[in-house]
VOPAGU-2260 file (C-alpha; in pm, 1 decimal, decimal comma):
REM VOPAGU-2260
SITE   aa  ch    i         X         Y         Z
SITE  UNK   A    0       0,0       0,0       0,0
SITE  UNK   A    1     118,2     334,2    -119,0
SITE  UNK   A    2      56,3     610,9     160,2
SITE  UNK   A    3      -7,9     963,4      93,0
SITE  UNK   A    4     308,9    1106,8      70,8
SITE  UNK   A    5     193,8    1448,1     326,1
SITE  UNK   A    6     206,4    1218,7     613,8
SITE  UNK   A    7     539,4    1059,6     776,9
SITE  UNK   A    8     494,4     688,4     804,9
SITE  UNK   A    9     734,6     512,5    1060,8
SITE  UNK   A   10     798,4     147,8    1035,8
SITE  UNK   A   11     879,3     -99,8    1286,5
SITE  UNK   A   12     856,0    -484,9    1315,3
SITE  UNK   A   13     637,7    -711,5    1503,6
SITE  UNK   A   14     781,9    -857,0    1871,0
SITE  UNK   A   15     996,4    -478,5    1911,3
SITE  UNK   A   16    1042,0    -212,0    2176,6
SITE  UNK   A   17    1110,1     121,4    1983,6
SITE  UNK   A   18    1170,4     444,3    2148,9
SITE  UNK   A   19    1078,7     758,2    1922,7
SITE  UNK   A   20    1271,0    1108,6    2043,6
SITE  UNK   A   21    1530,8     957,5    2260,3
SITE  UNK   A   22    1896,4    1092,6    2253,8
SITE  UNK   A   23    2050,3     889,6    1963,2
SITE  UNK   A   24    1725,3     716,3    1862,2
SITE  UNK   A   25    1731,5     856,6    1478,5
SITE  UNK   A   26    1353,8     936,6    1456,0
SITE  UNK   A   27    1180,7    1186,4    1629,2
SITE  UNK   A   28     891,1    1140,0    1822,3
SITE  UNK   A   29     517,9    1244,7    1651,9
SITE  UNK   A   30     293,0    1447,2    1833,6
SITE  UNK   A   31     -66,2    1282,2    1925,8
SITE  UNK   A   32    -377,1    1454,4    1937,3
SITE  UNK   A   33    -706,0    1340,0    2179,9
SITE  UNK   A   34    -801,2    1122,9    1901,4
SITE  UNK   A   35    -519,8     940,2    1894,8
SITE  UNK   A   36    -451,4     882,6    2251,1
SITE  UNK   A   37    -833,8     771,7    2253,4
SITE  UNK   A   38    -729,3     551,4    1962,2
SITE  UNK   A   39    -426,6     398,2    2125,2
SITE  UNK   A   40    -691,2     336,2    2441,5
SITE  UNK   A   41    -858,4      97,4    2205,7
SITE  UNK   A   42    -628,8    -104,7    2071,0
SITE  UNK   A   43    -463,0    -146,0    2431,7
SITE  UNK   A   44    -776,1    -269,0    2517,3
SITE  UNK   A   45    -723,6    -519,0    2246,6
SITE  UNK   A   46    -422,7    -631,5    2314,4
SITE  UNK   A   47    -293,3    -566,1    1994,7
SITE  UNK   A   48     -33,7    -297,1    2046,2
SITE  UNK   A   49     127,9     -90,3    2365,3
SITE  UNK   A   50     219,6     279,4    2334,8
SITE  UNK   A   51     316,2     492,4    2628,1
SITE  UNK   A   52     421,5     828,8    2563,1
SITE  UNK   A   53     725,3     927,7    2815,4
SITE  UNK   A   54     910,0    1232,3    2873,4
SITE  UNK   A   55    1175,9    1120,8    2640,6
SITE  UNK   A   56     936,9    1081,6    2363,7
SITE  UNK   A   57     739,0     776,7    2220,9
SITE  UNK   A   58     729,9     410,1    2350,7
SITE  UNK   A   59     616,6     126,9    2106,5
SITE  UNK   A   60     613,9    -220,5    2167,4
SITE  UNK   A   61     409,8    -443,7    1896,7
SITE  UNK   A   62     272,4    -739,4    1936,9
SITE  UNK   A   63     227,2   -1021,5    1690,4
SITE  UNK   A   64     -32,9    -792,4    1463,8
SITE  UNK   A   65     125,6    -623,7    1143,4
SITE  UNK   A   66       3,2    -397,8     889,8
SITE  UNK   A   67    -113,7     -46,1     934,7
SITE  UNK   A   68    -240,1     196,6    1161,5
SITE  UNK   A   69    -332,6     570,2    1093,6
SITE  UNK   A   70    -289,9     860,3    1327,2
SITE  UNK   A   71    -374,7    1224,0    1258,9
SITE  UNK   A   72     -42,8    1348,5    1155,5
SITE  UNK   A   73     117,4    1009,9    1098,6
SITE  UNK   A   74     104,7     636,1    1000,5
SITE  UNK   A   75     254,7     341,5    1161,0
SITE  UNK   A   76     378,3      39,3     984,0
SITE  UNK   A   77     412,5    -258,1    1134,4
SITE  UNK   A   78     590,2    -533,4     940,2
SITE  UNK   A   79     603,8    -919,3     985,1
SITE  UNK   A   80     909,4   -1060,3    1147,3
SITE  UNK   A   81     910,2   -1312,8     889,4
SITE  UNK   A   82    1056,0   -1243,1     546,9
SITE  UNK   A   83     812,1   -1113,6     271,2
SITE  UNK   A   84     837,5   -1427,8      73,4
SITE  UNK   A   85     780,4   -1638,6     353,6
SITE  UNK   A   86     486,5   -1408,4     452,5
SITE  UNK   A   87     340,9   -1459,3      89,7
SITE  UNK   A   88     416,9   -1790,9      93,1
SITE  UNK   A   89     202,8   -1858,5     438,6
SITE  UNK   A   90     -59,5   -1685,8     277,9
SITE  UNK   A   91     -42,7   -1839,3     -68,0
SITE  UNK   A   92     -48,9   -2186,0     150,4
SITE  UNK   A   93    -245,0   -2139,6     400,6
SITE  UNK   A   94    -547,0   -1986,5     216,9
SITE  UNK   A   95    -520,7   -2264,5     -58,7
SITE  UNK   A   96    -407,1   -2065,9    -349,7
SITE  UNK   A   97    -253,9   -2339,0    -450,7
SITE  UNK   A   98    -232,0   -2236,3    -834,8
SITE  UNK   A   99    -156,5   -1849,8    -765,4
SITE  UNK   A  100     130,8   -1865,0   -1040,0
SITE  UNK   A  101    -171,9   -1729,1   -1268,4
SITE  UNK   A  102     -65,3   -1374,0   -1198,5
SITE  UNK   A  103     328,9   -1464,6   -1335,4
SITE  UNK   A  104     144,7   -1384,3   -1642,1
SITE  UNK   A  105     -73,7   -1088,8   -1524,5
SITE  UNK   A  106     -11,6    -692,8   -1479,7
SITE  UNK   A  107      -6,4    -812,5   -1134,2
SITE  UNK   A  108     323,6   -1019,6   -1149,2
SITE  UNK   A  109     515,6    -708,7   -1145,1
SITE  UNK   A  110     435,4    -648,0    -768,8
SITE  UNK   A  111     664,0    -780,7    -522,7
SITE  UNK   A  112     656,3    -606,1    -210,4
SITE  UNK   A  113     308,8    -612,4     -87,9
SITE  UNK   A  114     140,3    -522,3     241,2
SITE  UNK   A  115     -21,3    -710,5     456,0
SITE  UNK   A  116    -387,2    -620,2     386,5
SITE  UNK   A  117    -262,4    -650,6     -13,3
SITE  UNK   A  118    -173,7    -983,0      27,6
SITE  UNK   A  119    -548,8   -1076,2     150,9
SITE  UNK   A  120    -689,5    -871,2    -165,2
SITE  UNK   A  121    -486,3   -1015,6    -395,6
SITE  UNK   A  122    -606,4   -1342,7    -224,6
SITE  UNK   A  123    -916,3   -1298,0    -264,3
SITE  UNK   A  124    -917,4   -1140,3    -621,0
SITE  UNK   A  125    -786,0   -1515,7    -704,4
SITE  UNK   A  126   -1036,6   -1671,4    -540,7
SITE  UNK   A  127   -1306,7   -1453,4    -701,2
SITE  UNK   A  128   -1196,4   -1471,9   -1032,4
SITE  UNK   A  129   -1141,4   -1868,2    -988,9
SITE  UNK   A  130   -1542,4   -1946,9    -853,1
SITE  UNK   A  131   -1604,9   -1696,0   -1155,4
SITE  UNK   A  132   -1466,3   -1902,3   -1377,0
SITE  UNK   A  133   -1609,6   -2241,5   -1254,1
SITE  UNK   A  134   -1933,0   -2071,8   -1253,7
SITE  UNK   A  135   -2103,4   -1902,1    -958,0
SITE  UNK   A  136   -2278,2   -2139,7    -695,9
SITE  UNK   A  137   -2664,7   -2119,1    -750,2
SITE  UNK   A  138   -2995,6   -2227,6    -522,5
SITE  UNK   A  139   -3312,8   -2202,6    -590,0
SITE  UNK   A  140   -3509,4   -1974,9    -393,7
SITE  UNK   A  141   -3924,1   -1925,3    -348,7
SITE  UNK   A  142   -4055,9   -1670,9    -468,2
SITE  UNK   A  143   -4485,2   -1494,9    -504,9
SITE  UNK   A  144   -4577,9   -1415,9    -839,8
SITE  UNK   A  145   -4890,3   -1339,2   -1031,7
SITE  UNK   A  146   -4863,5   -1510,3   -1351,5
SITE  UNK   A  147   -5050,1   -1587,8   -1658,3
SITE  UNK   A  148   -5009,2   -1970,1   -1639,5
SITE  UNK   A  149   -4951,4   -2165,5   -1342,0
SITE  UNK   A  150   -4603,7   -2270,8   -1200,5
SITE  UNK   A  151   -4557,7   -2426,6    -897,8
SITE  UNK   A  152   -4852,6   -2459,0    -657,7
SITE  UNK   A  153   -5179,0   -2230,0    -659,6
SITE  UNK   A  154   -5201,5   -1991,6    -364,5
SITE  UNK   A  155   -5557,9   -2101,5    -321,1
SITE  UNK   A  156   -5637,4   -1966,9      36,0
SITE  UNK   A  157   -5529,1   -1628,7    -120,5
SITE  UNK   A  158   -5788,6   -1705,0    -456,3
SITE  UNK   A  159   -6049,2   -1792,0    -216,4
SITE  UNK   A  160   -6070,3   -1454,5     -88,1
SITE  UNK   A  161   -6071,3   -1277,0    -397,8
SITE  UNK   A  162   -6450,8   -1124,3    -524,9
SITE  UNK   A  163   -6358,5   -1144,5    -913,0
SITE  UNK   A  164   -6123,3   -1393,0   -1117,1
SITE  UNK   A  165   -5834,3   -1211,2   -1298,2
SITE  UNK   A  166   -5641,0   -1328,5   -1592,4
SITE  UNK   A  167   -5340,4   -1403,6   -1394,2
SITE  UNK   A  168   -5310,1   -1650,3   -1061,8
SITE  UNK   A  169   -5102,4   -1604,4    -731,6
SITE  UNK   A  170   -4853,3   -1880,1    -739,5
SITE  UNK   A  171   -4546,4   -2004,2    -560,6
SITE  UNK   A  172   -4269,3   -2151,5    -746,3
SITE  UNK   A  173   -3884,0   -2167,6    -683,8
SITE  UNK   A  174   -3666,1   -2033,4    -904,2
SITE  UNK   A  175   -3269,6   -2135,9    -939,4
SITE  UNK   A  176   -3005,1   -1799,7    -913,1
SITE  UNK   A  177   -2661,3   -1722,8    -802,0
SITE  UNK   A  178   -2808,6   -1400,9    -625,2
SITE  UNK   A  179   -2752,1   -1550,8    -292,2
SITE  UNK   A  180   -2587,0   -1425,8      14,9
SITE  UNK   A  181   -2234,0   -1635,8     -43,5
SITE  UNK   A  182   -2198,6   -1460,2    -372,3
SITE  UNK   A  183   -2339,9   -1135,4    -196,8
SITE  UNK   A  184   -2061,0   -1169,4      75,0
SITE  UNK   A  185   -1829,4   -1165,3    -186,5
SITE  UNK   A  186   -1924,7    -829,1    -416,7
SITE  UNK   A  187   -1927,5    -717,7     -69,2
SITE  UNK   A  188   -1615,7    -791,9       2,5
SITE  UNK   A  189   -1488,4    -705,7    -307,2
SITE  UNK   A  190   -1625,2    -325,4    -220,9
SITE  UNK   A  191   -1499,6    -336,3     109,2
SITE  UNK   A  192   -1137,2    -437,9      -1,5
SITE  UNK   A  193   -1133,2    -121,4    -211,3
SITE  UNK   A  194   -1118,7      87,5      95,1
SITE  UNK   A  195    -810,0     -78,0     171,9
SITE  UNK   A  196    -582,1     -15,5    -126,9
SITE  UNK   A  197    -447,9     226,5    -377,1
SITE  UNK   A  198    -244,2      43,5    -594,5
SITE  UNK   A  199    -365,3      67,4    -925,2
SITE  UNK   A  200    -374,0    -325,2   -1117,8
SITE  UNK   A  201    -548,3    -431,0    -766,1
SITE  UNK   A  202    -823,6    -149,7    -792,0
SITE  UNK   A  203    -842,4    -259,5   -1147,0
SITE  UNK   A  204    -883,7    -628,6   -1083,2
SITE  UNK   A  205   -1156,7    -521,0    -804,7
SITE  UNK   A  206   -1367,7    -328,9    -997,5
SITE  UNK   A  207   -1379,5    -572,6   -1283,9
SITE  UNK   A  208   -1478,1    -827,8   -1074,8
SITE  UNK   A  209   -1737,5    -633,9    -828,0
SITE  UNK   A  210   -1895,1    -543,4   -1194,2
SITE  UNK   A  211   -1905,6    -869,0   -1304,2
SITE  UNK   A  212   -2068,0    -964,6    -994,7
SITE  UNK   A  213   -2313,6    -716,7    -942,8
SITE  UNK   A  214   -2464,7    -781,8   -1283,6
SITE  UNK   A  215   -2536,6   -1130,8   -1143,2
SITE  UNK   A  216   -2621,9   -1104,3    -746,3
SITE  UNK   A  217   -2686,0    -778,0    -501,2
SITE  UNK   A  218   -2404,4    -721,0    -250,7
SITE  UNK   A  219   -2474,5    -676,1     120,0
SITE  UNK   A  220   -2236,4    -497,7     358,2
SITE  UNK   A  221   -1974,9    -736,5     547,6
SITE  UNK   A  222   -2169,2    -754,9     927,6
SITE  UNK   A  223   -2112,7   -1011,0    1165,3
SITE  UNK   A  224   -2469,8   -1143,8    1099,3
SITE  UNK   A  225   -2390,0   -1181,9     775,9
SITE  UNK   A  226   -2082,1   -1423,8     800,4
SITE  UNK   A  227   -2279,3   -1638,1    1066,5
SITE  UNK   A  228   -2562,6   -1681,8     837,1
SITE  UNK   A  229   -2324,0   -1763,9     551,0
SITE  UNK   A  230   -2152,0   -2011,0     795,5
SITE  UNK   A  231   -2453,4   -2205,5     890,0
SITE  UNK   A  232   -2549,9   -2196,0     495,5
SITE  UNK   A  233   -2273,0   -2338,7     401,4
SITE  UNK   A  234   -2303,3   -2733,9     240,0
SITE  UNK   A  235   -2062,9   -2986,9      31,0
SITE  UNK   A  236   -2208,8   -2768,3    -263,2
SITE  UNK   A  237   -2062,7   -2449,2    -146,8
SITE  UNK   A  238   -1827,3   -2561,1      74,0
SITE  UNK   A  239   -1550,3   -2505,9    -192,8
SITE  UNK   A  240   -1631,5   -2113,2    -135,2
SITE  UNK   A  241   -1491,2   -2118,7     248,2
SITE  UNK   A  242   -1128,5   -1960,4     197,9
SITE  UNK   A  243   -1297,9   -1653,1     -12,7
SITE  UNK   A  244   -1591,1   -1623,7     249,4
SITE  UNK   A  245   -1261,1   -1653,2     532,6
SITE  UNK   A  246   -1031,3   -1409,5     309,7
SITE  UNK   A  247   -1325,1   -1161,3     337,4
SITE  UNK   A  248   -1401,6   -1238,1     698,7
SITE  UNK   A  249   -1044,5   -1156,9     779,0
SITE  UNK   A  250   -1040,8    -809,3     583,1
SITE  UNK   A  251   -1422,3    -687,4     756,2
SITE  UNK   A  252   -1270,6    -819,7    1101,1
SITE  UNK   A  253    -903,3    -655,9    1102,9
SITE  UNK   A  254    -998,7    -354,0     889,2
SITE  UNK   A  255   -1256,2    -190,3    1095,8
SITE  UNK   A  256   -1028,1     -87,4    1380,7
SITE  UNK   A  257   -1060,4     256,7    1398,2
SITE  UNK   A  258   -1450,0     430,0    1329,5
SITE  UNK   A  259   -1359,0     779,4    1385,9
SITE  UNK   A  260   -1374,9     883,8    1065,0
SITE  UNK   A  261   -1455,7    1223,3     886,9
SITE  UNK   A  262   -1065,5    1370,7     952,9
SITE  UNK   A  263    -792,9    1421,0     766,8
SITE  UNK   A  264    -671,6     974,1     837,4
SITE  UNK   A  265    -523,7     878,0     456,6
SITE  UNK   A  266    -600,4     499,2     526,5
SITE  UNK   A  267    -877,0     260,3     734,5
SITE  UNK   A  268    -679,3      83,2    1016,4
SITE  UNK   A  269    -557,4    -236,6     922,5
SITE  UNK   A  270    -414,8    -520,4    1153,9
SITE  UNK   A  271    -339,2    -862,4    1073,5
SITE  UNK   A  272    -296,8   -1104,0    1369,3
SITE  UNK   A  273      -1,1   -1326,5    1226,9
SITE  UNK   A  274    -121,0   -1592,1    1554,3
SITE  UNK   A  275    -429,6   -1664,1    1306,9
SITE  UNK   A  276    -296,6   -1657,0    1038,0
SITE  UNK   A  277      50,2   -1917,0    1170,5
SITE  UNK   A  278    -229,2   -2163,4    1301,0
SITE  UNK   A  279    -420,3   -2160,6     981,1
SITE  UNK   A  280     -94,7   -2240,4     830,6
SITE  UNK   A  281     -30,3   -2526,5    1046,2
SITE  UNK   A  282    -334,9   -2678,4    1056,5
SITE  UNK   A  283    -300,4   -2764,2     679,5
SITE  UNK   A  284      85,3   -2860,3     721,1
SITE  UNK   A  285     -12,4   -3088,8     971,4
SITE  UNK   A  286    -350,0   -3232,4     743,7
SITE  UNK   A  287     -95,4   -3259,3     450,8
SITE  UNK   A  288     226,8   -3427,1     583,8
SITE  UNK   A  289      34,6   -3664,2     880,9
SITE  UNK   A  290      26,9   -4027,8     791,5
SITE  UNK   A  291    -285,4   -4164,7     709,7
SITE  UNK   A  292    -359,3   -4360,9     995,4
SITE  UNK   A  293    -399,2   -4039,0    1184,3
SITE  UNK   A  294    -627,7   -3787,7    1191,5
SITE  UNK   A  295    -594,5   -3387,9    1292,8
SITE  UNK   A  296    -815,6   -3245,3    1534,0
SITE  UNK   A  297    -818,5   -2904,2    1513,2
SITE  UNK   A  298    -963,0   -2719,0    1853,8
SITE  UNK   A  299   -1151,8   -3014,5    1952,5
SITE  UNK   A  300   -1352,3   -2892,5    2303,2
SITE  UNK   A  301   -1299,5   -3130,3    2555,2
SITE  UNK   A  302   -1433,2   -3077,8    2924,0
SITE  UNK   A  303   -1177,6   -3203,8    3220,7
SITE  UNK   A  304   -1339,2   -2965,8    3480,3
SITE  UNK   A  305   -1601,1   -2996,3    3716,1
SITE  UNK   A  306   -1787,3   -2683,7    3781,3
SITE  UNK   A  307   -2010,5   -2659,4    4124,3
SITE  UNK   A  308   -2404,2   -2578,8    4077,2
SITE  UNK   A  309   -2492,6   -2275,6    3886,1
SITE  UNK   A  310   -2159,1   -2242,9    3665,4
SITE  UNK   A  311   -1993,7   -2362,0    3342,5
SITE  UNK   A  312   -1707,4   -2569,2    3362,0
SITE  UNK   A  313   -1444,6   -2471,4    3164,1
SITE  UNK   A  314   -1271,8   -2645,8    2849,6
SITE  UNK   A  315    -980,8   -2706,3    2734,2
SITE  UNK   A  316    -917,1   -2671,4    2306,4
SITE  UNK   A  317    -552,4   -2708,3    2244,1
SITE  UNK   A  318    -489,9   -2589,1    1885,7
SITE  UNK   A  319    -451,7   -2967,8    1726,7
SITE  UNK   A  320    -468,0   -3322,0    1837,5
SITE  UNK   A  321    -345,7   -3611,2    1654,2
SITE  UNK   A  322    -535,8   -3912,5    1688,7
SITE  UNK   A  323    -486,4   -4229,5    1597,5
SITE  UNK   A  324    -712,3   -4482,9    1410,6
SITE  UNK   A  325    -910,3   -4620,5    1821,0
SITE  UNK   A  326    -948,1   -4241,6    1906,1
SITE  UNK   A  327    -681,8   -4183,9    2115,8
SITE  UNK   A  328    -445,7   -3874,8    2120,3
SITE  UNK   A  329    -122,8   -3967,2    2033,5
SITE  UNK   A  330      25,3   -3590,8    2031,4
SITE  UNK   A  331     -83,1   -3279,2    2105,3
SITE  UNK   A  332      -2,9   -2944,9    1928,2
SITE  UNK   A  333      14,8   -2573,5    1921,1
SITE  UNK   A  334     130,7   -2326,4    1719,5
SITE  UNK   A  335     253,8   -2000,1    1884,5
SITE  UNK   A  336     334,4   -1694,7    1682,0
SITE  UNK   A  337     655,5   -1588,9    1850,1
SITE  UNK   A  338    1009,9   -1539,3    1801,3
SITE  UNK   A  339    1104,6   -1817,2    2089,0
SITE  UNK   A  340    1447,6   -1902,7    1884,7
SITE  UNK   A  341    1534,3   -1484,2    2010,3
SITE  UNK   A  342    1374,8   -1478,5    2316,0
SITE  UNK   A  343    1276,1   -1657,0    2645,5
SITE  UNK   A  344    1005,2   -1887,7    2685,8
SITE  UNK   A  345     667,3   -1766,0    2817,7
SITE  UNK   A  346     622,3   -1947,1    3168,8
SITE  UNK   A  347     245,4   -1887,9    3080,1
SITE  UNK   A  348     307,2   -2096,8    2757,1
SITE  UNK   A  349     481,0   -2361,9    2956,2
SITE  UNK   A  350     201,5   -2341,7    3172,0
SITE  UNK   A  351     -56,1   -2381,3    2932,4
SITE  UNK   A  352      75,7   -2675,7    2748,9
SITE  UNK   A  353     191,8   -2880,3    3044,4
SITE  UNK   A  354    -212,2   -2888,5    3137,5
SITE  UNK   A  355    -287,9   -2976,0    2763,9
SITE  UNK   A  356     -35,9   -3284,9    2809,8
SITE  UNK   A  357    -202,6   -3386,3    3168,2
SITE  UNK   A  358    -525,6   -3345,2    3035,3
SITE  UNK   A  359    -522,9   -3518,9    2696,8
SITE  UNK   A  360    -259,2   -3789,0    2858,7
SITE  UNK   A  361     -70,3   -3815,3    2452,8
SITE  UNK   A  362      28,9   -4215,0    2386,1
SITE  UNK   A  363     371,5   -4005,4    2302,4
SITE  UNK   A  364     416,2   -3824,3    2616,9
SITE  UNK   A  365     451,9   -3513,8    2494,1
SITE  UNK   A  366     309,0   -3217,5    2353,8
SITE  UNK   A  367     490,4   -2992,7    2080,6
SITE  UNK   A  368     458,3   -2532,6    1997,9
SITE  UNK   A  369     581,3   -2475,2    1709,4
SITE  UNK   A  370     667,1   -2156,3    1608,9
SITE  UNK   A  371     877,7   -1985,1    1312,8
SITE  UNK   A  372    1206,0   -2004,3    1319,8
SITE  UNK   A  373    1353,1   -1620,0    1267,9
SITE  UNK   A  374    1507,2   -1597,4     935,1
SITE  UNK   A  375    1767,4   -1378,7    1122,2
SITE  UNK   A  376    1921,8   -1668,4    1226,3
SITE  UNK   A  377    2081,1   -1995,1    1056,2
SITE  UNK   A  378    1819,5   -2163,2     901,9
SITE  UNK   A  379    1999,7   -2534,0    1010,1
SITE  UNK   A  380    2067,1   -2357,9    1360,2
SITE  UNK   A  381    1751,2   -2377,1    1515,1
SITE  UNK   A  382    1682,8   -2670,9    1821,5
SITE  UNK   A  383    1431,1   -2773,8    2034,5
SITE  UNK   A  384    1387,1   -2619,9    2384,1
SITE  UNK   A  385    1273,8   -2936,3    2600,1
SITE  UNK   A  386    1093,6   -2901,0    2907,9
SITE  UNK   A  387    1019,4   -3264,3    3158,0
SITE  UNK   A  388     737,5   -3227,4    3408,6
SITE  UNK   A  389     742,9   -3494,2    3606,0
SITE  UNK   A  390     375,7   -3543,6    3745,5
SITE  UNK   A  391     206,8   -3798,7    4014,5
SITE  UNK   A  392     240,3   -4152,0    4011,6
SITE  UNK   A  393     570,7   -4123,6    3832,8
SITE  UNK   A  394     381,3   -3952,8    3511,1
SITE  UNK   A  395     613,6   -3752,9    3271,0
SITE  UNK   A  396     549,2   -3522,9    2994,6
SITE  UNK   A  397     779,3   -3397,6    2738,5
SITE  UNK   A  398     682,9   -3001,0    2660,0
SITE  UNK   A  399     894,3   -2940,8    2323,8
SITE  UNK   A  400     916,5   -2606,0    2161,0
SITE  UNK   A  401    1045,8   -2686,9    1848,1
SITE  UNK   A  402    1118,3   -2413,8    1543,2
SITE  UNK   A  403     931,0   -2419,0    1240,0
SITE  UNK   A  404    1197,6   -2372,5     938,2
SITE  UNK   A  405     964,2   -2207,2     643,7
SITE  UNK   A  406    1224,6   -2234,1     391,7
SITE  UNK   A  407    1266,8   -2552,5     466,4
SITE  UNK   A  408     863,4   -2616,6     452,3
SITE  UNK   A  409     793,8   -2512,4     100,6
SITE  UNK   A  410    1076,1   -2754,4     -72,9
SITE  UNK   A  411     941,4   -3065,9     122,6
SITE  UNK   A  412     593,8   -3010,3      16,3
SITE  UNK   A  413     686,6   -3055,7    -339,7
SITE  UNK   A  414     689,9   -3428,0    -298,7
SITE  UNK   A  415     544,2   -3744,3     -82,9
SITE  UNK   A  416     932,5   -3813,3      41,4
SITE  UNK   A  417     986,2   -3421,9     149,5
SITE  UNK   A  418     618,3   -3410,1     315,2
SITE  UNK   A  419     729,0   -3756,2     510,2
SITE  UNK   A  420    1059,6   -3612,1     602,7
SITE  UNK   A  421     890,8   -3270,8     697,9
SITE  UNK   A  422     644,1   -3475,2     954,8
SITE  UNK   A  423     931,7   -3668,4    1126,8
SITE  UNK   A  424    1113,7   -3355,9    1134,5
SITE  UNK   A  425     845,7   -3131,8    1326,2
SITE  UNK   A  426     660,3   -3439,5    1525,3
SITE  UNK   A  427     919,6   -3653,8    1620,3
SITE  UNK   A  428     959,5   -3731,7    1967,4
SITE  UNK   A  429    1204,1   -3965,7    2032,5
SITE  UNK   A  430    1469,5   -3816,6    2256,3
């Protein structure tokens, strides 16, 4: 995304502390106005960022969200701490756009440093133009006409009130169209995602496609109402719409962050929580390289608490379980979002995952985060922090944080040998 070119835009990674106006610091600090501070409240709130100002300027210290947030005199950037290739390739893989080489031969081949909210419209511009091109999904819907000649069934109660017989007869029929609200969700989307961007072969592509929609379905805004509807609609006829209907989920959900609107802000707000969109990742990574005489589990709710009278017990959904072929969990894993090969472990993580292990009891013994391994460091250099709890009754867990090597991830999947290598690699156990 190209920002207006009046307003300073300072960029910083995810998982940083940066200090604006300090002696030596290199950029000065930006003043904030009410608004601001009012929209730094919110996002605190959220957990997505923290920003203190000090008497030596500015404090920052992002979390796992990139992307971009606008201020009244400024913008903030906030980039992935994983390359751009591997952040395109996590997207390309995780969304299943799995034959995204089409736009090596489009205008839109020459881009090659996109943002994060860019990446999601270019997703879903594939998507779009691919259900396009298969043909829109259709249902039939009912509908009250007065016709000429009958179709369908004869609203007779209706007839039976009527003093005089017309020429024409109330009847209820269903008729077959693609103006339903999974192809409304999308023109909607494809309008919202114009809010989003400036760069021109992207508006291009989304206006094409919005007016080849509309001339086929009506769009309806992107509301949560909307995408639960759409969720409980959805069938093994539609079902190959869900990364679109996702893709658009994600831009209405992390694009609406700021409604102030009305001043002088060049851009909507846009964060992208990389925890999301690592898990996503995983969870197919794990679906495509597990043998088949497992199964993945993906946030499976399972109750181990008892709660006394008048209260919900709480449950326990670990990110995935692999089961084997009689149901039982042979391994237990989570993906965490974090740069754990540059920093220290989160006891809270530790904590977390030890109960997953005692709870679900893995046939392994152990229970595995993965994370990304930082490209700032050797890509071969990267080993396994292992943690042994030793429970009651002589019960031991492994808890194994083990680094996720991307560059190594998108070779291996090019093959049945690489995607068998891949799974002994990140779900072995024997130590």
């Amino acid at each position: 995304m190209t920002e207006v070119s009046t307003f300073p835009v300072i960029a910083v990674d995810a998982w940083t502390r940066t200090c604006l106006g300090e002696r030596g610091g290199g950029q000065p600090a930006p003043a904030l106005t009410w608004r601001d501070r009012r929209f730094i409240e919110r996002l605190q709130e959220q957990g997505k960022i923290d920003i203190r100002e000090l008497r030596t300027g500015l404090e920052i210290v992002t979390k796992s969200h990139v992307g971009y947030l606008p201020f009244e005199r400024f913008g903030l950037r906030i980039d992935p701490a994983i390359s751009h290739r591997d952040m395109r390739q996590m997207m390309r893989y995780a969304y299943e756009l799995d034959d995204f080489d089409v736009y090596n031969r489009s205008a839109l081949a020459g881009i090659t440093d996109f943002a994060p909210e860019e990446l999601i419209i270019l997703g879903l511009v594939f998507h779009v133009r691919k259900l396009a091109g298969q043909g829109l999904f259709q249902a039939y819907v009912e509908e009250d006409a007065e016709l000429a000649t009958i179709r369908g069934s004869v609203r007779f109660a209706e007839l039976a009130t009527r003093f005089r017989l017309g020429g024409t007869l109330p009847c209820r029929y269903e008729r077959r169209t693609p103006d339903v609200l999974v192809n409304q969700l999308l023109a909607g989307g494809l309008i919202y995602a114009r809010k989003l961007t400036q760069h021109h072969e992207l508006l291009r592509e989304l206006e094409r496609l919005r007016t080849f929609l509309e001339e086929h379905v009506n769009p309806v805004p992107l509301t949560e109402d909307a995408f639960r509807t759409v969720e409980r609609e959805m069938t093994r006829l539609n079902e190959h719409y869900r990364p679109a209907i996702d893709l658009c989920y994600l831009l209405y959900e992390q694009g609406s962050l700021d409604e102030r609107g009305g001043n002088v802000r060049h851009f909507p707000g846009f964060l992208l929580d990389m925890n999301r969109l690592f898990e996503r990742f995983i969870g197919r990574l794990l679906r495509d390289i597990t043998p088949r005489k497992y199964r993945v589990e993906k946030q499976s709710r399972r109750s181990f608490y008892t709660a006394p009278p008048g209260h919900t017990a709480p449950v326990l959904r670990p990110d995935f379980r692999i089961v084997d072929v009689e149901g039982r969990v042979s391994l237990v894993v989570d993906a965490k979002y974090k740069l754990l090969d540059e920093r220290s472990i989160d006891v809270s993580d530790l904590y977390q995952l030890t109960i997953y292990g005692m709870a679900d009891d893995p046939s392994r013994g152990s229970v595995i985060a993965l994370y990304p391994a930082s490209h700032r460091q050797d890509p071969y250099g990267a080993s396994d922090r292992l943690y042994h709890f030793a429970g009651p009754n002589r019960r031991r867990l492994n808890v194994i944080f083990r680094g996720v090597r991307l560059s190594r991830v998108w070779a291996a999947l090019t093959s049945p040998e690489g995607r068998a290598a891949l799974y002994n690699e990140l779900l072995r156990t024997d130590f």
